[in-house]
Structure formats: C-alpha cells, structure tokens
C-alpha positions as protocol buffer text, in pm:
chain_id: "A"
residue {
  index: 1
  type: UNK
  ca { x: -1046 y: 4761 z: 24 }
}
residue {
  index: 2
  type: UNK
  ca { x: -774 y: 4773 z: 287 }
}
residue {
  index: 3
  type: UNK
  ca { x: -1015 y: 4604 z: 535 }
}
residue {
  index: 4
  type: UNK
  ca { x: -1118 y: 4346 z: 280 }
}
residue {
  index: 5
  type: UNK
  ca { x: -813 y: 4246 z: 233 }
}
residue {
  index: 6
  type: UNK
  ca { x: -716 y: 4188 z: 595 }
}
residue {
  index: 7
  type: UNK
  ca { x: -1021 y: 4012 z: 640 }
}
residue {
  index: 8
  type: UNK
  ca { x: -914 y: 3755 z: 385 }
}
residue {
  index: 9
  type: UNK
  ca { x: -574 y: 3746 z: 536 }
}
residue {
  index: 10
  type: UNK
  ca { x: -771 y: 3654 z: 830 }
}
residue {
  index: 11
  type: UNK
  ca { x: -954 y: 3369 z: 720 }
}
residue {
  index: 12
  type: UNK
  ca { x: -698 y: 3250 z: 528 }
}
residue {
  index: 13
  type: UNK
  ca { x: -481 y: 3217 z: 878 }
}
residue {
  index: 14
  type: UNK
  ca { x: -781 y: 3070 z: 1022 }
}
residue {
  index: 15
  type: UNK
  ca { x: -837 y: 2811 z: 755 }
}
residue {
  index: 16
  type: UNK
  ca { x: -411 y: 2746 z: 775 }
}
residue {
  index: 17
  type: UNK
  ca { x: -492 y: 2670 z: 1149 }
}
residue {
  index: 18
  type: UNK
  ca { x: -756 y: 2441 z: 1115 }
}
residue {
  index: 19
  type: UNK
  ca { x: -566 y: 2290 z: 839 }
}
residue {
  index: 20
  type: UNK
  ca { x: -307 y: 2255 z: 1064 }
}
residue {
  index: 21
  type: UNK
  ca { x: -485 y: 2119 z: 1341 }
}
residue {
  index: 22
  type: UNK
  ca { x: -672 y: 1875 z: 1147 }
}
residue {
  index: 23
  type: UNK
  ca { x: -350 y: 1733 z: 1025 }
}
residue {
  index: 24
  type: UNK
  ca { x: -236 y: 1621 z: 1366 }
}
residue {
  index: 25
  type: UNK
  ca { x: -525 y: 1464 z: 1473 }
}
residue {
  index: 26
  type: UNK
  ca { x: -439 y: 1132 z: 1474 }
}
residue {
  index: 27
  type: UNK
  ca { x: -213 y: 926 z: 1692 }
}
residue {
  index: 28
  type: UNK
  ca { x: -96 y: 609 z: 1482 }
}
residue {
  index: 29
  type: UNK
  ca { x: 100 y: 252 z: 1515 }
}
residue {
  index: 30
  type: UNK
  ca { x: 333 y: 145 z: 1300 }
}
residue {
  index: 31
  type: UNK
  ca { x: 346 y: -278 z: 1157 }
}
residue {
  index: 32
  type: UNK
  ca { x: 668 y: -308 z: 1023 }
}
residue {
  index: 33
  type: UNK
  ca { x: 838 y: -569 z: 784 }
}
residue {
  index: 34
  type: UNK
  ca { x: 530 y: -734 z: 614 }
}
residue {
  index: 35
  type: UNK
  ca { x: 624 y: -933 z: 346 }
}
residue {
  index: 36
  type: UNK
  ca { x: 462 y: -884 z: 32 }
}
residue {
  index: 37
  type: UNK
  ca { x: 580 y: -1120 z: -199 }
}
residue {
  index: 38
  type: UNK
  ca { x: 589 y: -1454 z: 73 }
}
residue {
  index: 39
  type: UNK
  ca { x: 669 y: -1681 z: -205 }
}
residue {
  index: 40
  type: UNK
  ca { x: 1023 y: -1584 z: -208 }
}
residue {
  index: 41
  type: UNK
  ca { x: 1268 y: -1387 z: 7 }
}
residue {
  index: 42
  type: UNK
  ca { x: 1478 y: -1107 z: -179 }
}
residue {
  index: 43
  type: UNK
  ca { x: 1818 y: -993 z: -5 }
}
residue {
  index: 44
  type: UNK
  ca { x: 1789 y: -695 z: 277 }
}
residue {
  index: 45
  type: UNK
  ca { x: 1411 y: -694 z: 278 }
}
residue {
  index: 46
  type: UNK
  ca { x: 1325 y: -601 z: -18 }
}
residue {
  index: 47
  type: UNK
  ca { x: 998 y: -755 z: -16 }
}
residue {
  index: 48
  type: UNK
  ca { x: 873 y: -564 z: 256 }
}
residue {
  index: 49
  type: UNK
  ca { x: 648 y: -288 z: 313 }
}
residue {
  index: 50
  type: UNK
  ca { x: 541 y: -59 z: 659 }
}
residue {
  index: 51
  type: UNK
  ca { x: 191 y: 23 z: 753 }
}
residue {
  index: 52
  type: UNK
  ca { x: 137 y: 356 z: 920 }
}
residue {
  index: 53
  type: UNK
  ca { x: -234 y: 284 z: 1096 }
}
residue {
  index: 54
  type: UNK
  ca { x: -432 y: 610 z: 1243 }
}
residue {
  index: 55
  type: UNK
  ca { x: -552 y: 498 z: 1577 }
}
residue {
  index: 56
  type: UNK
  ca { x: -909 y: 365 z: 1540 }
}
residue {
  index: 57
  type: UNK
  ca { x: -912 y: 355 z: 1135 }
}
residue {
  index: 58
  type: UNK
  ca { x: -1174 y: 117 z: 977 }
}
residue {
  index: 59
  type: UNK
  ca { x: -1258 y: 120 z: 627 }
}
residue {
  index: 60
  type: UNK
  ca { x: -979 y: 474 z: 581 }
}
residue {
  index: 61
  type: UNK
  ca { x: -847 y: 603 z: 288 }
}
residue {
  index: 62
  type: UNK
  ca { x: -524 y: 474 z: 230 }
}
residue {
  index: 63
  type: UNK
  ca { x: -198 y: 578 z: 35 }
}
residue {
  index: 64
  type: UNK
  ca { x: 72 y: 411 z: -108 }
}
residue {
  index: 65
  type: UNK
  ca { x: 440 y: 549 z: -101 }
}
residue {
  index: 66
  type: UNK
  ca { x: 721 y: 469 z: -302 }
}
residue {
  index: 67
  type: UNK
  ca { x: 1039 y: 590 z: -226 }
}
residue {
  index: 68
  type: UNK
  ca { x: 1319 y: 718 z: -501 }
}
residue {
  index: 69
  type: UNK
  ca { x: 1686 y: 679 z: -509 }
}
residue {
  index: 70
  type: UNK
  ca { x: 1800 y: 644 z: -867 }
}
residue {
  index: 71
  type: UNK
  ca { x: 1624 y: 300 z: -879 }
}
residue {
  index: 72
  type: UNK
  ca { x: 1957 y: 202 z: -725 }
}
residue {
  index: 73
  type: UNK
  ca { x: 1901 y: 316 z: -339 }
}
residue {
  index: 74
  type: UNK
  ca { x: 1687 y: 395 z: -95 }
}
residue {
  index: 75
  type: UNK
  ca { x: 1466 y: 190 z: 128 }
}
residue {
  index: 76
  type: UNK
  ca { x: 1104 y: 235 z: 360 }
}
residue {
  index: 77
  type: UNK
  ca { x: 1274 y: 276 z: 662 }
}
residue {
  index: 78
  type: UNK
  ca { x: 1443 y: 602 z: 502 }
}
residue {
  index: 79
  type: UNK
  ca { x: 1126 y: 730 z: 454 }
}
residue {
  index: 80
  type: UNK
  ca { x: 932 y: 657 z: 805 }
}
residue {
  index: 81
  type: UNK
  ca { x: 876 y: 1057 z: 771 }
}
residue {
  index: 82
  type: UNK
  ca { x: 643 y: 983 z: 499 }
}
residue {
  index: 83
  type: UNK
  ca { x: 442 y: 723 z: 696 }
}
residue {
  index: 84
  type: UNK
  ca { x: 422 y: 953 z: 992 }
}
residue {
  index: 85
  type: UNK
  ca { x: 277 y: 1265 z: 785 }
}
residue {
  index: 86
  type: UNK
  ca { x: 26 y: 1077 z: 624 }
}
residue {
  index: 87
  type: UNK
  ca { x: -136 y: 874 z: 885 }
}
residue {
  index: 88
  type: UNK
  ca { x: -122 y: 1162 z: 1159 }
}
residue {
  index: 89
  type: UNK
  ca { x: -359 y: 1298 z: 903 }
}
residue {
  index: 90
  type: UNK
  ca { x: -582 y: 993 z: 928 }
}
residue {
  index: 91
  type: UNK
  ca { x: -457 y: 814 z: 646 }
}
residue {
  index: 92
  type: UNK
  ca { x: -326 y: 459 z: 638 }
}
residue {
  index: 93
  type: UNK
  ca { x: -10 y: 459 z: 455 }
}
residue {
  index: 94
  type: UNK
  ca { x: 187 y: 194 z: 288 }
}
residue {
  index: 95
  type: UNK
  ca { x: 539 y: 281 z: 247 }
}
residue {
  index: 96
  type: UNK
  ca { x: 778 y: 25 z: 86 }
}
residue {
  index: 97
  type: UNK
  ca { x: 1089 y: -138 z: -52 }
}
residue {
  index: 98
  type: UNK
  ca { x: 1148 y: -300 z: -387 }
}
residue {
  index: 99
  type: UNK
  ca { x: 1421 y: -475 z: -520 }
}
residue {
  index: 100
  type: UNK
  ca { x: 1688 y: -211 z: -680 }
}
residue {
  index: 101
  type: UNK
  ca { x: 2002 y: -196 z: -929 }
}
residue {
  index: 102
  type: UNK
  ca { x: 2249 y: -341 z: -1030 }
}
residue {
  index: 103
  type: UNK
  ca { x: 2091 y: -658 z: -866 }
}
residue {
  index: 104
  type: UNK
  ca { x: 1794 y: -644 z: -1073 }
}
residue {
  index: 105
  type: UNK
  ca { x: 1729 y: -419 z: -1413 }
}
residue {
  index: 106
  type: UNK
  ca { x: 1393 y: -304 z: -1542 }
}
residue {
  index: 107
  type: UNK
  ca { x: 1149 y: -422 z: -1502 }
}
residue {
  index: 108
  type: UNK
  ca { x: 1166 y: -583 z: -1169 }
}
residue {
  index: 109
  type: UNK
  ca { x: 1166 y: -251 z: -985 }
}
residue {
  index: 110
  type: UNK
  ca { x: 806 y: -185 z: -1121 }
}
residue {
  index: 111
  type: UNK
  ca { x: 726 y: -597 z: -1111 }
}
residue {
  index: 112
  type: UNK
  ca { x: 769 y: -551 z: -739 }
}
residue {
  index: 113
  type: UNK
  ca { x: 590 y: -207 z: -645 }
}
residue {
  index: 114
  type: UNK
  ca { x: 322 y: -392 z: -838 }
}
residue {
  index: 115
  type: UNK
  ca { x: 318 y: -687 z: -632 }
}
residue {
  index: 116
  type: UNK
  ca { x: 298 y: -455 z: -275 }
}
residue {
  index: 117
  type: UNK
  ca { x: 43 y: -308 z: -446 }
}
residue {
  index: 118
  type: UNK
  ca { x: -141 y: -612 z: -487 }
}
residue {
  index: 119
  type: UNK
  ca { x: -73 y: -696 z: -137 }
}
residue {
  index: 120
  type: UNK
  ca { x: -242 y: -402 z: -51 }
}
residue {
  index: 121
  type: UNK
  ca { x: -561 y: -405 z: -226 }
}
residue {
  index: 122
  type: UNK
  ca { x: -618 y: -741 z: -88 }
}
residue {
  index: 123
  type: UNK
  ca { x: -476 y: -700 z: 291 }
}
residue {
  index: 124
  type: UNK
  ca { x: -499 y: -311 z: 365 }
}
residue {
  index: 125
  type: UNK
  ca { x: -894 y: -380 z: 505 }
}
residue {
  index: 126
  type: UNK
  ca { x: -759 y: -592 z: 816 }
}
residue {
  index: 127
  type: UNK
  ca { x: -546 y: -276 z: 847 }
}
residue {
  index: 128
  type: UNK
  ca { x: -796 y: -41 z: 890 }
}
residue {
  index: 129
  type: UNK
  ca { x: -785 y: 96 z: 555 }
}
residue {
  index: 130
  type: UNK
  ca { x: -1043 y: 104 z: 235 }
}
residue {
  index: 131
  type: UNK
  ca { x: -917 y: -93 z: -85 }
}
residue {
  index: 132
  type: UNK
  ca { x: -1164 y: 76 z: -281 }
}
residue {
  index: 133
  type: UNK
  ca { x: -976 y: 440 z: -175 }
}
residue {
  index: 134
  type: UNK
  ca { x: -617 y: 404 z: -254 }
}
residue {
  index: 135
  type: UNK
  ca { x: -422 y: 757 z: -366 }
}
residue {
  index: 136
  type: UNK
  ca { x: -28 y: 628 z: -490 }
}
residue {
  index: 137
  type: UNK
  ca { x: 246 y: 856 z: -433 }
}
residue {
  index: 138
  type: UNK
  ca { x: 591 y: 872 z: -495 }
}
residue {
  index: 139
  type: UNK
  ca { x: 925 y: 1093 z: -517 }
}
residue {
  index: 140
  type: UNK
  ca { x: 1171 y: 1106 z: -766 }
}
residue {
  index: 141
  type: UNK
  ca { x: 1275 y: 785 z: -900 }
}
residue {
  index: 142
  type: UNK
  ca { x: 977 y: 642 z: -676 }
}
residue {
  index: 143
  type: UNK
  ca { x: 754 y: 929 z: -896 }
}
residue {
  index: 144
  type: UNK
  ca { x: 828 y: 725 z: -1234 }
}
residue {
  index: 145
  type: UNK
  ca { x: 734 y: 440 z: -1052 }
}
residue {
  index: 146
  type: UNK
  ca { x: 391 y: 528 z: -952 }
}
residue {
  index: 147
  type: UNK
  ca { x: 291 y: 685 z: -1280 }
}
residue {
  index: 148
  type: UNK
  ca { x: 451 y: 365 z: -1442 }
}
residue {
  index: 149
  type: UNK
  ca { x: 204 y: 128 z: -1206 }
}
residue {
  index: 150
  type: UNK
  ca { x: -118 y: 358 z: -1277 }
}
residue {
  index: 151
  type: UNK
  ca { x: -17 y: 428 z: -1711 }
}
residue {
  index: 152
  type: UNK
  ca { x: 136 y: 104 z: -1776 }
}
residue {
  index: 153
  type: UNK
  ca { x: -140 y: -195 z: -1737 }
}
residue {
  index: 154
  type: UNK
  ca { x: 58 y: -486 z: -1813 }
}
residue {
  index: 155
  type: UNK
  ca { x: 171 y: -425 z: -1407 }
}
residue {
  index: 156
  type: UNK
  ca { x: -139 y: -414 z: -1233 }
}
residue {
  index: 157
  type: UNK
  ca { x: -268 y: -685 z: -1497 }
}
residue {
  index: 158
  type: UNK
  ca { x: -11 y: -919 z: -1382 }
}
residue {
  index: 159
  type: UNK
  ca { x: -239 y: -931 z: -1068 }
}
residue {
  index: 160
  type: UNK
  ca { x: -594 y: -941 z: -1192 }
}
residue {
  index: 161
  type: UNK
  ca { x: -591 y: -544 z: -1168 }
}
residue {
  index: 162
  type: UNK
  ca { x: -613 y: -245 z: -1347 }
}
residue {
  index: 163
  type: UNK
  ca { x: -569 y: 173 z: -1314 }
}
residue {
  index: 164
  type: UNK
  ca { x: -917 y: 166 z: -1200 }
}
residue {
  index: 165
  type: UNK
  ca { x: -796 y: 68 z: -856 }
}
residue {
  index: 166
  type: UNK
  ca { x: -630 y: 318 z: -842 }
}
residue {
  index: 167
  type: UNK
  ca { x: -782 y: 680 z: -707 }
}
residue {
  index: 168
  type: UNK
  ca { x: -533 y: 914 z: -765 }
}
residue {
  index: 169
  type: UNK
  ca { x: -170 y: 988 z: -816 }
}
residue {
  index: 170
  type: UNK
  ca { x: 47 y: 1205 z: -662 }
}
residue {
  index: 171
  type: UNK
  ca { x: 446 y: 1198 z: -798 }
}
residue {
  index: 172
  type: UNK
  ca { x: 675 y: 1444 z: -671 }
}
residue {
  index: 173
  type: UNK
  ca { x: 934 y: 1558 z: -905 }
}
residue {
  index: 174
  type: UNK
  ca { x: 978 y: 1240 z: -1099 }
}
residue {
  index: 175
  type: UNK
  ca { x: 1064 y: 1115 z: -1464 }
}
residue {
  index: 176
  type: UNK
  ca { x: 825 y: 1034 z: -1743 }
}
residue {
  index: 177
  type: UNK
  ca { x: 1047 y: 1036 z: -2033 }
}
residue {
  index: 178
  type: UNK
  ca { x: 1328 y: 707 z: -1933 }
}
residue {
  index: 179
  type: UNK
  ca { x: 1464 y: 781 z: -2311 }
}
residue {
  index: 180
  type: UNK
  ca { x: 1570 y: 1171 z: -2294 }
}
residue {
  index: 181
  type: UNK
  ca { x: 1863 y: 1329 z: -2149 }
}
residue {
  index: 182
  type: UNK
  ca { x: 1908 y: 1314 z: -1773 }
}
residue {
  index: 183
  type: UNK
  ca { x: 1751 y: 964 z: -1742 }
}
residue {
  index: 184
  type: UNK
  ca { x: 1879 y: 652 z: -1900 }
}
residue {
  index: 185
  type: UNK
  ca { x: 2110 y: 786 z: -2146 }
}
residue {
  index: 186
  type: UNK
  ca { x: 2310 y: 909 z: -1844 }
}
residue {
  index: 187
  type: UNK
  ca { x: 2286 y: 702 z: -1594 }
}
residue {
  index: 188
  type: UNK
  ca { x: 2408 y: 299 z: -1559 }
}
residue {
  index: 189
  type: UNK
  ca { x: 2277 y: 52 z: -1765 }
}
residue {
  index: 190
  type: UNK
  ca { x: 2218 y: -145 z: -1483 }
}
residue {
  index: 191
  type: UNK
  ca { x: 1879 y: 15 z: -1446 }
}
residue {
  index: 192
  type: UNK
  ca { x: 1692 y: -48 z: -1792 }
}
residue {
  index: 193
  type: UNK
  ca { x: 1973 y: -192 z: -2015 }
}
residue {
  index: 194
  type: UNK
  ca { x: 2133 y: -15 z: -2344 }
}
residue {
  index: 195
  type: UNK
  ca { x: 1837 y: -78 z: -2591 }
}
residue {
  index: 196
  type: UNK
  ca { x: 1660 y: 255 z: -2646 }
}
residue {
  index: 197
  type: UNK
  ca { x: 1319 y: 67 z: -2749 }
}
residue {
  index: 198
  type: UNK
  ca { x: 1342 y: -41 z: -2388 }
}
residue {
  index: 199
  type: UNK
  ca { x: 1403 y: 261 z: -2261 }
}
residue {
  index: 200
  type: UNK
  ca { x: 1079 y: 424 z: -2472 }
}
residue {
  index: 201
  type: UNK
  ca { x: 878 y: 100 z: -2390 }
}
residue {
  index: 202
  type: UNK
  ca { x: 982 y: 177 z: -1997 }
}
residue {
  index: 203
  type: UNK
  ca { x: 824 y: 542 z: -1993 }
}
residue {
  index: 204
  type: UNK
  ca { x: 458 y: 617 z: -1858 }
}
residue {
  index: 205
  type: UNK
  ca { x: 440 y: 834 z: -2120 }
}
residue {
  index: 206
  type: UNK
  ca { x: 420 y: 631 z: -2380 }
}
residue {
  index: 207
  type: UNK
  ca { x: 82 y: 497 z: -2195 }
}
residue {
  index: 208
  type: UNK
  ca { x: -67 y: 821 z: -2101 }
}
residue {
  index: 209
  type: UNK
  ca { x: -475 y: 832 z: -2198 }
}
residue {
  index: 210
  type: UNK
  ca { x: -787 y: 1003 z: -2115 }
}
residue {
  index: 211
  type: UNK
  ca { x: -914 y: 720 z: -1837 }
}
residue {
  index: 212
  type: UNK
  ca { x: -628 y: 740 z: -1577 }
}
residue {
  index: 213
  type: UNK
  ca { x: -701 y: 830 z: -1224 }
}
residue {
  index: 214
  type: UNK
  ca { x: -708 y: 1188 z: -1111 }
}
residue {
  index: 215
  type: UNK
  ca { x: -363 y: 1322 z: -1143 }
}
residue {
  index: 216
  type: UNK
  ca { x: -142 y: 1563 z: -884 }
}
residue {
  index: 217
  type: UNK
  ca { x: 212 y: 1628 z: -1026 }
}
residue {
  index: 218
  type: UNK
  ca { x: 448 y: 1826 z: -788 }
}
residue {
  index: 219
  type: UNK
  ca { x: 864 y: 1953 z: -855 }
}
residue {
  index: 220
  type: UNK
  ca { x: 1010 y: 2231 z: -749 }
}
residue {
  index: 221
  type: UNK
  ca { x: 1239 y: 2492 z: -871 }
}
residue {
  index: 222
  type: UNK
  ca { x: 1502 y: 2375 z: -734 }
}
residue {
  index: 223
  type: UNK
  ca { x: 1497 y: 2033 z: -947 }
}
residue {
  index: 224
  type: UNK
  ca { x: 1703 y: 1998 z: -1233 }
}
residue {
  index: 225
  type: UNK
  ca { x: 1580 y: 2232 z: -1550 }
}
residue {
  index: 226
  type: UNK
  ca { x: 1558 y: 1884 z: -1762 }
}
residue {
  index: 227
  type: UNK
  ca { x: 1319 y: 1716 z: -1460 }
}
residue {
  index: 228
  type: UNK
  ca { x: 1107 y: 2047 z: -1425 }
}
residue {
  index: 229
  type: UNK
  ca { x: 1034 y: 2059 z: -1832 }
}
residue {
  index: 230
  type: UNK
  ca { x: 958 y: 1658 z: -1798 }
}
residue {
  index: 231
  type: UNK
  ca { x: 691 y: 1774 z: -1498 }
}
residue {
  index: 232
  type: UNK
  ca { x: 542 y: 2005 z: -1745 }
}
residue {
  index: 233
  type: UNK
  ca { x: 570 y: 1789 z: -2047 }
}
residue {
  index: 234
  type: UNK
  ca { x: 397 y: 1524 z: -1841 }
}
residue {
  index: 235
  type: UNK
  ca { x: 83 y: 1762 z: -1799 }
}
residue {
  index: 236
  type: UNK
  ca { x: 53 y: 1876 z: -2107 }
}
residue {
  index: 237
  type: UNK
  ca { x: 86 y: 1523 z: -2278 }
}
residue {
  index: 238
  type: UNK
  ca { x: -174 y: 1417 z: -2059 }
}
residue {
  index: 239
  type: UNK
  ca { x: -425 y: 1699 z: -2128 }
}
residue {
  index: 240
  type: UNK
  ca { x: -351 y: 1641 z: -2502 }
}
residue {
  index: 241
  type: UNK
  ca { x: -503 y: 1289 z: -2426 }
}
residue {
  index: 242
  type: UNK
  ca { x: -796 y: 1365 z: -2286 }
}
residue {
  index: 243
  type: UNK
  ca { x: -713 y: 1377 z: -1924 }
}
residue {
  index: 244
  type: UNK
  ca { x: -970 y: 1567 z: -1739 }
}
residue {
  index: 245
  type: UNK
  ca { x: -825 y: 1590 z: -1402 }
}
residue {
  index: 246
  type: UNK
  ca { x: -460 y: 1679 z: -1404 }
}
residue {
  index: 247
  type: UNK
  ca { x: -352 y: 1992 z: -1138 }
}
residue {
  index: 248
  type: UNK
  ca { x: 38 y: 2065 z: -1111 }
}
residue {
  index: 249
  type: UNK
  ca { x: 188 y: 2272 z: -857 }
}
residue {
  index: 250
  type: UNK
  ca { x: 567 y: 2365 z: -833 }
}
residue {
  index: 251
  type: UNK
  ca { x: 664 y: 2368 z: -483 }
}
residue {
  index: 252
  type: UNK
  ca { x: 925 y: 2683 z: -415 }
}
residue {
  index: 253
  type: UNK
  ca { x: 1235 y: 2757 z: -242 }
}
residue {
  index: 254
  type: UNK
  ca { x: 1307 y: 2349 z: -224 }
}
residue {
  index: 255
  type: UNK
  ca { x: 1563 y: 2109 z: -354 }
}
residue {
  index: 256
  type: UNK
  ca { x: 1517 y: 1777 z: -533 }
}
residue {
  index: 257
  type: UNK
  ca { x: 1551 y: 1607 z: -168 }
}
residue {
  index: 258
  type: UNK
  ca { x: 1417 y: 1847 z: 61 }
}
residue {
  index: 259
  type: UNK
  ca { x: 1098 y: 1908 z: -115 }
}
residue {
  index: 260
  type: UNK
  ca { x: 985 y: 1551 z: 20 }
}
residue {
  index: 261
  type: UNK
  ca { x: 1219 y: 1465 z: 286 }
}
residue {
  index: 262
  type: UNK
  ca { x: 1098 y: 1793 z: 470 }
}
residue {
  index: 263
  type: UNK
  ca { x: 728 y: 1712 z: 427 }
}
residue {
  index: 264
  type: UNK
  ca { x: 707 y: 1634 z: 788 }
}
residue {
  index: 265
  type: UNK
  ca { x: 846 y: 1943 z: 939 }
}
residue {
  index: 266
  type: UNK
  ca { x: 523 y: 2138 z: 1024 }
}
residue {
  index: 267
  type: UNK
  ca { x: 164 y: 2080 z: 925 }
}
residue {
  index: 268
  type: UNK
  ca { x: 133 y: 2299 z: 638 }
}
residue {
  index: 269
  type: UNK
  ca { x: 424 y: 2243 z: 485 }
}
residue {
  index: 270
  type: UNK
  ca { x: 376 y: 2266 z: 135 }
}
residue {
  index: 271
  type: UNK
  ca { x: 399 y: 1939 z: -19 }
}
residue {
  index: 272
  type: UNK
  ca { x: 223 y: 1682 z: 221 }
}
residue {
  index: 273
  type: UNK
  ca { x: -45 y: 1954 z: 229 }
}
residue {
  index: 274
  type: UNK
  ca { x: -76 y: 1961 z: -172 }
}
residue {
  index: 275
  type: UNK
  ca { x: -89 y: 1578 z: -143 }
}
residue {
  index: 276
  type: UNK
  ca { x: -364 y: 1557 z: 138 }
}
residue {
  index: 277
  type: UNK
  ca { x: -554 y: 1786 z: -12 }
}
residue {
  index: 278
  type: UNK
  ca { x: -555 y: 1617 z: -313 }
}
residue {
  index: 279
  type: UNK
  ca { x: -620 y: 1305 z: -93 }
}
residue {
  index: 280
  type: UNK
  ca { x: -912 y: 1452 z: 72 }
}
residue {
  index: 281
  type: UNK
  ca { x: -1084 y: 1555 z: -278 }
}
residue {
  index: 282
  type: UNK
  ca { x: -1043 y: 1190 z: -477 }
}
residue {
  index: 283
  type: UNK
  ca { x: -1048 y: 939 z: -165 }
}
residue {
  index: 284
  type: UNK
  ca { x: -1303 y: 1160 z: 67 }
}
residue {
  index: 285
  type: UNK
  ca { x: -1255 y: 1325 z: 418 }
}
residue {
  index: 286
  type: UNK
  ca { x: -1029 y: 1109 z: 623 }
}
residue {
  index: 287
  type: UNK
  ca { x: -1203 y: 1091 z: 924 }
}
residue {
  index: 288
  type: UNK
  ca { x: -1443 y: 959 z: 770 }
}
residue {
  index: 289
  type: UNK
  ca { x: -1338 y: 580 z: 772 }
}
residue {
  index: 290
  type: UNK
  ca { x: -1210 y: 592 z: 1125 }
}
residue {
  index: 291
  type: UNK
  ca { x: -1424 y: 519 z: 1442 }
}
C-alpha cells in the first residue's frame, strides 16, 4: 500500500511537471490598442482590446478575458498578467476594456464586451487564432459579464450571434444574482439604476438553460460568504435547467484579488491551470492550431 501510494505521488509530480512545462512553451507578441468599436471613440480607450499571439499560432484556440472592478474600474492593461498566462500556454488571448460607471450605466458595460466580442469572432483568424474555438473568461465583476454575454442572447444577437459561438465559460468568483444583497442593492446606482426589475432583468440567471456552453465556475474561500453562496447557487440553478456540463472548483487559501491577479506566478498555479484545463477539454489541445 505504502509503495502504491508513493508511486502515485510520483506520477502525480511527473504529470505536475509536464503540466508545467507544457504551459511555458510558447513565446508570444503582444498587438496592443485595437479598436473594436471604430465607429466611435470612447474616452481613455475604452474601445480597445490586446491580443496576446503564441509565436507561430494559426487557426489556435483562443480566449477572451474580461477584467472586473466593480463595473466602475479596471482596465486591459491591468491585466497584461492574464494575456501572458494564457498565450505562453499556446492560446491567443483577447483581453479588453469596456466603457465603465458612472459614465455609462447598464447596459453599456455588457453592449461593449459584446461588441469586442464581435470583433473577435470576425478578426481573431488574421491573428492566428480559431473563431470557431473561443473559451470566455472573466473575474469578478468581469465574471457577471461573461456569463451575462453567453446566458443573455439579446447581446450576442445584437451582432448576428448567439451562445453557440461560444465554447466555454470560465468566471472566476463573479455575480449572478445583480438583485440580492452584496450587488446592486449596495452598491451606486450608477451601475444598473434604482429599478429592481432592472436589476432582475440584468442577472444571467434569469437566462440560465440547458443549451449553454460548457461551464467552469471558480471562487475561493476567501471571497465574500454572499459571492461564494451566489457561485454555488449559480451551479445548482444551472443543473436544475438541464445543464449537462457544469464543474465548479473553489480555489483555497486566496482572496477575491489574488485568486486571479496571482494566476501568473508559477505554472501550476491553481486557477490558470483549472482554466486551461478546462480550455484544453472544450477548445482541443493547444498546440494543435499552431505551426
């Protein structure tokens, strides 16, 4: 027994290390500032979005970041990290910035992740990337958004699109419910106004059913207890719909920042490696679209 068990402890270190390995694989260039809604030009490059490229990628998975901030900071650039993890693994990564409160209110936050992307689906090929494999991923405030874009059709509809372009999604300890406690009863009515049918009518789950995309949802225990019962909650709701493919994992020892602004510090930190794994299984091997 006792040498079974070290043998398993062995593979399992040898599996970490090819994990590991495979992870860092790729060098990458960056294209920065690409403007994804050219028909107009919002204050402090808004409109914008980065492309992380793995050296060599044609027709690679790609995925989509969005980062959080309240809905009322935050831009790309603060998440570069993100970017960096992703296409050292081989994947081409959009990360981006949207318009935020109190300069705009709901829903022009999710009106412009829409529209990037849009951008994407239709521009990520001369980028190296595959529009037909596109994972979206997201923390905190940036979580709501991406389960918003993917539950929420109206969005993608606004651009002759649907969930079904859409792979898989991936938020990290994000909001589903915009009308309970902790979300826009608290916070300034900047972000979705004071009517609480707006509020409901602003939550992914009021649009959860059976035919979404494979879904990864990630917290940690270090979020707020409200935000960690709204992680569950989300699961559950989903699986009560019909959902098929929803996997959760609660990420330990982490705070609501540090659980994705220290996805970046080693290869197998825990995560990016959830994500990419999750990646690998509904978008394919990544090395498989590059040269």
């Amino acid at each position: 027994m006792q040498r079974t068990h070290r043998s398993a402890v062995a593979a399992l270190a040898v599996w970490l290390c090819a994990t590991a390995a495979a992870a860092q694989s790729h060098t990458f260039t960056v294209v920065r500032d690409i403007d994804y809604v050219p028909q107009a030009e919002y204050a402090d490059g808004k409109d914008r979005l980065d492309i992380y490229i793995p050296q060599g990628a044609k027709n690679a998975p790609a995925i989509f970041s969005i980062h959080g901030g309240l809905l009322m900071a935050g831009d790309r650039r603060e998440d570069a990290f993100v970017g960096q993890r992703f296409a050292a693994a081989g994947y081409v990564t959009a990360v981006i910035s949207y318009r935020l409160s109190p300069q705009i209110s709901h829903p022009g936050h999710i009106e412009d992740t829409a529209a990037a992307f849009a951008w994407v689906t239709r521009k990520i090929r001369q980028h190296g990337g595959d529009p037909d494999r596109i994972l979206v991923t997201g923390h905190s405030a940036g979580a709501y958004l991406a389960m918003l874009l993917a539950a929420d059709p109206r969005w993608l509809a606004a651009h002759q699109l649907s969930s079904r372009d859409i792979k898989g999604v991936a938020p990290v300890s994000g909001f589903y419910w915009v009308d309970e406690p902790g979300v826009a009863p608290d916070r300034p009515k900047s972000v979705w106004g004071t009517d609480p049918k707006v509020w409901a009518d602003a939550s992914p789950s009021r649009y959860l059913r059976a035919d979404l995309p494979p879904i990864l949802i990630l917290d940690t225990d270090g979020d707020e207890t409200w935000r960690q019962q709204q992680a569950a909650d989300l699961a559950a709701a989903l699986r009560k719909a019909g959902h098929k493919d929803v996997t959760t994992h609660k990420v330990l020892g982490r705070t609501h920042m540090s659980v994705w602004t220290e996805m970046n510090d080693s290869p197998t930190e825990e995560t990016s490696s959830h994500i990419l794994r999750f990646a690998a299984r509904v978008l394919g091997a990544a090395n498989r679209g590059t040269r």
